[in-house]
N, C-alpha and C positions, 0 to 999 in steps of 0.2 A: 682648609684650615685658615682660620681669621687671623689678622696680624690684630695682640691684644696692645693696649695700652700701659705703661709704666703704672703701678699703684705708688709703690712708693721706690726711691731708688736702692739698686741691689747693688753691693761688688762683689766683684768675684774673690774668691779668698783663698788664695794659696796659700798652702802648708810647705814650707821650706825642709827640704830634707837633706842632710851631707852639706858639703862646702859649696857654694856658690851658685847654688840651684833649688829649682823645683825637686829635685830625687829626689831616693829614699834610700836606704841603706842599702851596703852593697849587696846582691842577692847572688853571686853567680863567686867563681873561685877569687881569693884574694888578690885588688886589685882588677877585677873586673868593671869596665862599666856600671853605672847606676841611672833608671831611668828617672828621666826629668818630664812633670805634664806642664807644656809650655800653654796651653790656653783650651780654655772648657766654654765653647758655644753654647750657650740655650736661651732661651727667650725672657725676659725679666719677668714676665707675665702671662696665665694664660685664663681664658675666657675656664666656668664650669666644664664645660663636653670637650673642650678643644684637648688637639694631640699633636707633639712636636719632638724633634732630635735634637739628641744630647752628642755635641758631637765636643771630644779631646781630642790633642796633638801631644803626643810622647815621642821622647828622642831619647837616645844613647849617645851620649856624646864618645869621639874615638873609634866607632864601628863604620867602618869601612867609607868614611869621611876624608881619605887623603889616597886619590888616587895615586901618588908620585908612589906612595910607599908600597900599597901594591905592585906597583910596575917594580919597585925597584927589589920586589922577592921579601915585603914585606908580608905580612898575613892577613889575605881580605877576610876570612872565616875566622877571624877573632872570634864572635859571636859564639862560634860552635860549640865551647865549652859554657855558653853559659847555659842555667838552664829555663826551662818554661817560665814564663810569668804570668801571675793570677792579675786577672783585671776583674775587677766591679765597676758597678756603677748601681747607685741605690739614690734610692728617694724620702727621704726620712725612714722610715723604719721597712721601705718597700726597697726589694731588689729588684734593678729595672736588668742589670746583668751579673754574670757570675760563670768565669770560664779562666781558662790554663790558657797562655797561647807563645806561641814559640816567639820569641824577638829575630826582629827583620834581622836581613844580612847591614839594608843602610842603614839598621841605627833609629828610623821611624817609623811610630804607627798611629793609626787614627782606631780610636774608639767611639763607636754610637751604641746609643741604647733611645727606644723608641722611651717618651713618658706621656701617659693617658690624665688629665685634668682630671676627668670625671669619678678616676678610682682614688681622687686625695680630695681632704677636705678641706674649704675656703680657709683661704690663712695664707699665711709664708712658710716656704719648705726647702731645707738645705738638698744640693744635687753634690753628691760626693762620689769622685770619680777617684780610684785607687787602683794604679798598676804596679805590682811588686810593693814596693817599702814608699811608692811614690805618692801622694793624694792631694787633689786638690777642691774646692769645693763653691758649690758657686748658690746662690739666693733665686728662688721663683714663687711667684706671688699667684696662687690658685685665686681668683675672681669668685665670690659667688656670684651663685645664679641670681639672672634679676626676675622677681616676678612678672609675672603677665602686666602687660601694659598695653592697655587700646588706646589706637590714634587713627584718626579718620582721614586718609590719604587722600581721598576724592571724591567728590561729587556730583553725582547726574542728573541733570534736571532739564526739561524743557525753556525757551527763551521766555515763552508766553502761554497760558492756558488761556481758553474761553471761558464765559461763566457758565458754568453747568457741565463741564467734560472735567474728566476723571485729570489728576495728575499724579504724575510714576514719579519717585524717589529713588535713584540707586545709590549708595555710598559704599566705597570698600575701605573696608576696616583691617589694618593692621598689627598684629602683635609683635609689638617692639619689643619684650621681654625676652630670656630665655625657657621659661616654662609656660608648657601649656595651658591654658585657662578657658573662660567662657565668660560674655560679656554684657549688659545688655545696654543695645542703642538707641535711644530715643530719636526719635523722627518727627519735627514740627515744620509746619507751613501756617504763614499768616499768624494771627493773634490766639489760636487757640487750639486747630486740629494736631491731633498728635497720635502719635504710631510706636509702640515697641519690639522691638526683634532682637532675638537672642542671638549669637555668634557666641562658638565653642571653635580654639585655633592652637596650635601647636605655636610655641614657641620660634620668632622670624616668620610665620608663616600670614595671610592674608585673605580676606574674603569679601564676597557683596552681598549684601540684604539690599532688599527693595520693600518697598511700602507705597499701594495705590491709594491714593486718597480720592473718594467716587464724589463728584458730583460740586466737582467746588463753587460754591457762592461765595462770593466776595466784591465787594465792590472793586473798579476797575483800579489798578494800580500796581505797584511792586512790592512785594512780600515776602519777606524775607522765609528762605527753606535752610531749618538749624539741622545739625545733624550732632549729636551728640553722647560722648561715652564719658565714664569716668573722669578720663584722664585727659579729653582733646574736645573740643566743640570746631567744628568748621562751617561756614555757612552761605550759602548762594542766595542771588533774588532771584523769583520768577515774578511775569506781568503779569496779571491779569484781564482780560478783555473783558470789559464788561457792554451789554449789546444796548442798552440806554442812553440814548443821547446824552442824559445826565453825568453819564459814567460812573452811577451807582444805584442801588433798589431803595434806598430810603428818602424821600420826600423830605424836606422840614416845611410842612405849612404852617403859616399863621393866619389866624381868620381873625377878622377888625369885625365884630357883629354890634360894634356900640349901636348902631342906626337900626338895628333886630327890635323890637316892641315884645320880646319874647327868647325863651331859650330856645336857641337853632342848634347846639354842640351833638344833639341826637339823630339831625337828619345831616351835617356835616360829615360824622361818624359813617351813618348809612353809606353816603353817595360816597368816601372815599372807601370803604369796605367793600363797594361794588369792584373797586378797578383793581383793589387786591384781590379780587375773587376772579375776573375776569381776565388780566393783564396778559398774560399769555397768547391766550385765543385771540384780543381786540389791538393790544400794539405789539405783541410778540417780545418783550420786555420783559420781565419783573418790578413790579412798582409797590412800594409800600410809602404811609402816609404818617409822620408824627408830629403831634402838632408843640411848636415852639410859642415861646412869650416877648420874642422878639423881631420883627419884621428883619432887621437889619441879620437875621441868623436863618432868615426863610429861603427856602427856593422856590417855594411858591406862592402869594398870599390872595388871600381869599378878602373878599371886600365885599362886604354889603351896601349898597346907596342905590340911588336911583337911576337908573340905567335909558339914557333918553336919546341914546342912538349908540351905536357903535359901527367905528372905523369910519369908512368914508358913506356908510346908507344914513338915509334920514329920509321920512315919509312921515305925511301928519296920519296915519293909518297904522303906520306901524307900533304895536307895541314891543318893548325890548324886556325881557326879562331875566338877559344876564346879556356878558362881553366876555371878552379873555383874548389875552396874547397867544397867535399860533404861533409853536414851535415849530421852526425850519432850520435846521441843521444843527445850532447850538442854543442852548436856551441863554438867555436874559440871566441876571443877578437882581431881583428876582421876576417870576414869569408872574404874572398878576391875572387872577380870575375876578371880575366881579358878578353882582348876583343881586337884583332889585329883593327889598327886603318885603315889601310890601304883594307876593305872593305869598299862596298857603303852603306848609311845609310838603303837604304830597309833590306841586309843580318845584317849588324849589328844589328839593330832593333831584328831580330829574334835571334840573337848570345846570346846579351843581356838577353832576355825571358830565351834562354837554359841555359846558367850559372844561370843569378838568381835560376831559378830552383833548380839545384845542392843546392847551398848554403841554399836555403830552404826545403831539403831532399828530393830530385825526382829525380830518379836513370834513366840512358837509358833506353829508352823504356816505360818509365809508361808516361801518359797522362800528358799534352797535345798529341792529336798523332802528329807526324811530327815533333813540337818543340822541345820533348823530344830526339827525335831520336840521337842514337850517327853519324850521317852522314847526313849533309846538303845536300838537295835535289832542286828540283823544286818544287815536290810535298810535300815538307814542307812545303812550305808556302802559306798562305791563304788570302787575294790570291795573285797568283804570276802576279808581277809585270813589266810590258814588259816594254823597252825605245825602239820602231819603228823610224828610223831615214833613212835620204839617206847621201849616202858619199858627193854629192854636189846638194845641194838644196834640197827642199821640197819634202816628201816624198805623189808619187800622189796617188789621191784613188783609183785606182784600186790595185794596189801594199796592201794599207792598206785595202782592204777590202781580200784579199787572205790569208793576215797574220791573219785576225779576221776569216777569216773560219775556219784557222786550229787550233786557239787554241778556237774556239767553237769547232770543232770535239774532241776533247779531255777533255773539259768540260761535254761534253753528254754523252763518258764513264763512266762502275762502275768500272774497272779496273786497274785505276791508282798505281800504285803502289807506297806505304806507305802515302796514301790518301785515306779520305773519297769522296770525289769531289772534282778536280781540278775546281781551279777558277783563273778566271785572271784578269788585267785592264792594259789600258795604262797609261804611266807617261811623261812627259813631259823631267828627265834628268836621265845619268846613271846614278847619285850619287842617285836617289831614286829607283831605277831598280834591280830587280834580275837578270835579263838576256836581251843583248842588240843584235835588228836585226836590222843589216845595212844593205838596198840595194846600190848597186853599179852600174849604166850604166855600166861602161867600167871597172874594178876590175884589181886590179894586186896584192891582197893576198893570195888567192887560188891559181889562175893559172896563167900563164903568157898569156896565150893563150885560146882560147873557152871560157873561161865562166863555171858557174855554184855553188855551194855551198858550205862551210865549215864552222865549228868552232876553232875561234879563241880567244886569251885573250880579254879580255873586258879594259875599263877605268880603273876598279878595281881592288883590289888582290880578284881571286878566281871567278869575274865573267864572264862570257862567251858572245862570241858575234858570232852571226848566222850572216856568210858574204852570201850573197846573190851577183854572181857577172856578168853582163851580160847574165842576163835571160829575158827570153818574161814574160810579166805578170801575163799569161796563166799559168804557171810553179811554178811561184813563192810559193804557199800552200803549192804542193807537196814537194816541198826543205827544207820548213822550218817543215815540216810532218816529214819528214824524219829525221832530225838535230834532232828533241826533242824527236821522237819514244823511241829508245833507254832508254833515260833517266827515262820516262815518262810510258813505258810500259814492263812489264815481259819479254813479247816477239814482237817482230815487224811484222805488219802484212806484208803479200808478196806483197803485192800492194806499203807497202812504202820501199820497196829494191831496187837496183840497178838492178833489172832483169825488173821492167819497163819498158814499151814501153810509147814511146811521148803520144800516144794518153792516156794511162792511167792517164799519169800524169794531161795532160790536164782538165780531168773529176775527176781528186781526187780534194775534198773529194764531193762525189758525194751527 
C-alpha cells in the first residue's frame, strides 16, 4: 500500500457525548461507565485501488483503572454488569463493521475495520466509528484514478554507427498513470527516419520497444535519436562514421567553364555521374556531386584554362590536358581540378573522371584501369570514340566498312595495351570524338604527290586525325591498321609494316 498525499486538509471530528468526554449515553445499569473514542487513525487520503486501517481507541473511564481499590476489596469486575456494546464503523453509506462486543475488564479497546479505495467513489468520505451511544468521525479523501500517462524512462542506443550498418533503438516506456492504457511511440534518428510502436501497459507498470533502422546513410556527425509519446520526449545523440575522407557523400562542385568556347555542363554531368555509379567499387566511399554558384561554398572546383604543366613535371613533349589536387588524408577547403578547355568533349569527359579521381584519393595507376593512368591513351577509353569523315562529301560505304574491319580486328584482341578490351563506336562530330579518320580522294596533307596515309592534328588540342589520302578502298584497313598499331599494340605485327606487299595489304585484315 502506497503512502497517498493530503488533497485537501481533513479534521477529525468528534462527536461529544455526556459530560466531559468523547461518550455517549450511559448504556449499562444507572451510573455505569460510558464509553469515550479517544482517537480514529486513518489516512487523510487514499490513492483509487489503495487499501488501509481504520483503527479507534475507546476507554471506559473508572473500569478497573485504580489498582489501590481493588487491592483494598474494591470491585475490579465493575464491568460485569454492564452489558455488550455494538461497534460500527462505516464509510459513508458502506459498513466496513458491525458487531456486539463485550467491554474489556481495563476499560479499553481498539477498533479496526479494513477500508478498500476502490469500492468508493473519488470524492471526500466521512469514516464514522460508533461504539455504544459513543461516535466519532473522521474525513478521507478517495484520489481519482489518473489516466494512462507515458513517459520515456530510458534510452538505448549505440555511441557511434558506421554509414551503411543498421542502428537499434531501445526505449522503455513507462505508465505513470493508474489505469491501463496503450500508447504509441514514435521513434526518430537524424533529420527524417522515423519508426512507430505501439505499447499497451497496465497501470505503474513498464515496457521496451525497439526499432532497427537498416542501412543508415548520413553524413558523418551527431544526430540526434528522439524518442517520443504523448506526454514525454527524451532524447540521445548517436555519431555517425562516415568512411569519406570528406566526412560526407555530397560534393558541392563549382565548375568556372567561362574559358569553354562551348556548353561543357553535359559532359561535367557525365564524368561526375560516372563516380556516383562507380564509387563504391573505385574508392569504397559514396560520393555524390551538386553543383554550387559559389566557389567560396565548393568543396571542389572545377577550372577550365590551359593546363601547361602540372606539379613539379614540365617537358617541352609533354601535353597536359587537366591537373588536380591529390587528396591525402584531409582534403583542402576547396580541392581544385583543372581541365584544359581546348579538348573535345569525348577526352574531356575522361580528363574530368581522371582528376576527380585525384581529388578523391586515387593515385596513377590504381583503378579505374585506363582512366587512372598517368598517360592518355586510345586504349583508355571505353569506348573509344571514332569521328569517320571524307574531306569532300559523304563518307561511302565501302571506305566505312574497311575502317569498321580494322577496329573490329583490334577489338578481337587480348592484347591491347593498358586495356582490358578495346571498344569502339562512331560519333557523328570531333567535338565528341577521341580520334578523327578523314578520307581524302585527291589529299595534299601527307603528300603532295601519290597518295597514301598519315597522322595529323585533329579539330582538337591533343586529338589526332588518321589522313587517309588517295587510296583504292581496297587499302584503306590496312592504312588505318597501321596508323593505330603502334599506339594500340606493344609491338606491330609485320604484316602491318611498311615491308607489305599490295597484295597483303589488300587481304589485311584477313
Amino acid at each position: 500500500m502506497r503512502n497517498a498525499s493530503a488533497v485537501a486538509a481533513v479534521a477529525l471530528l468528534v462527536v461529544l457525548a455526556g459530560c466531559g468526554g468523547l461518550g455517549g449515553e450511559i448504556s449499562g445499569p444507572l451510573g455505569a461507565p460510558s464509553p469515550s473514542i479517544e482517537s480514529v487513525d486513518a489516512p487523510e487520503s487514499l490513492g483509487h485501488d489503495e487499501r488501509a486501517t481504520v483503527e479507534a481507541t475507546v476507554r471506559w473511564e473508572g473500569l478497573a483503572d485504580d489498582g489501590d481499590d481493588a487491592a483494598g476489596g474494591g470491585s475490579a469486575n465493575a464491568n460485569a454488569t454492564l452489558d455488550p456494546v455494538r461497534v460500527t464503523v462505516r464509510v459513508g453509506d458502506a459498513t466496513l463493521l458491525a458487531e456486539n462486543r463485550s467491554v474489556p475488564a481495563n476499560g479499553s479497546m481498539t477498533v479496526t475495520a479494513a477500508v478498500d479505495a476502490a469500492a468508493l467513489d473519488p470524492g471526500e468520505h466521512e469514516i464514522r466509528v460508533t461504539v455504544g451511544e459513543a461516535t466519532a468521525t473522521r474525513a478521507v479523501v478517495v484520489e481519482e484514478a489518473r489516466p494512462a500517462t507515458f513517459a520515456v524512462s530510458d534510452v538505448e542506443v549505440p555511441e557511434s554507427v558506421a554509414y551503411g550498418e543498421d542502428l537499434t533503438v531501445t526505449a522503455t516506456v513507462a505508465n505513470e498513470g493508474d489505469l491501463a492504457g496503450d500508447q504509441t511511440v514514435r521513434i526518430r534518428y537524424g533529420t527524417g527516419a522515423s519508426a512507430n510502436r505501439t505499447v499497451a501497459l497496465d497501470g505503474g507498470a513498464e515496457g521496451a520497444v525497439s526499432v532497427t533502422f537498416a542501412d543508415v546513410r548520413l553524413d558523418g556527425g551527431d544526430y540526434p535519436v528522439v524518442v517520443t509519446t504523448a506526454n514525454r520526449t527524451r532524447e540521445r545523440a548517436v555519431s555517425v562514421i562516415h568512411p569519406s575522407p570528406y566526412g560526407k557523400t555530397t560534393l558541392d562542385l563549382y565548375v568556372d567553364d567561362e574559358a569553354v568556347d562551348r556548353n561543357v555542363s553535359g559532359v561535367v554531368a557525365s564524368a561526375t555521374g560516372f563516380w556516383e555509379r562507380t564509387d563504391e567499387r573505385y574508392l569504397g566511399y559514396p560520393v555524390e556531386y551538386e553543383r554550387v554558384d559559389d566557389a567560396d561554398d565548393a568543396d571542389v572546383v572545377l577550372r577550365f584554362e590551359r593546363v601547361e604543366r602540372c606539379g613539379v613535371e614540365e617537358t617541352n613533349e609533354t601535353r597536359y590536358f587537366g591537373c588536380a589536387d591529390l587528396l591525402v588524408d584531409e582534403p583542402r577547403t576547396p580541392m581544385t581540378a583543372t581541365v584544359d578547355p581546348r579538348i573535345s568533349d569525348a577526352e574531356m569527359n575522361a580528363t574530368i573522371i581522371h582528376e576527380l579521381g585525384h581529388v578523391q584519393g586515387l593515385e596513377h595507376g590504381e583503378g579505374p584501369a585506363g582512366l587512372m593512368a598517368a598517360t592518355s591513351t586510345l586504349a583508355t577509353h571505353q569506348p573509344v570514340k571514332v569521328h569517320l569523315r571524307a574531306d569532300d562529301g559523304a563518307v561511302t560505304g565501302p571506305v566505312e566498312d574497311e575502317v569498321a574491319a580494322t577496329l573490329d580486328y583490334f577489338a578481337a584482341r587480348d592484347d591491347v595495351t593498358g586495356s582490358d578490351r578495346f571498344a569502339w563506336e562512331f560519333v557523328d562530330s570531333a567535338r565528341d570524338a577521341h580520334i578523327q579518320i578523314t578520307y581524302d580522294e585527291r589529299g595534299d596533307v601527307c603528300f603532295a604527290d601519290g597518295g597514301g596515309s598519315c597522322t595529323v592534328d585533329g579539330e582538337y588540342y591533343g586529338q589526332e586525325d588518321v589522313r587517309l589520302e588517295a587510296l583504292d578502298e581496297e587499302v584503306v584497313a590496312w592504312h588505318v591498321g597501321a596508323s593505330l598499331a603502334p599506339v594500340l599494340l606493344a609491338e606491330v605485327p609485320p604484316e602491318l609494316t611498311g615491308d607489305a606487299e599490295r597484295g597483303e595489304r589488300e587481304a589485311w585484315p584477313e
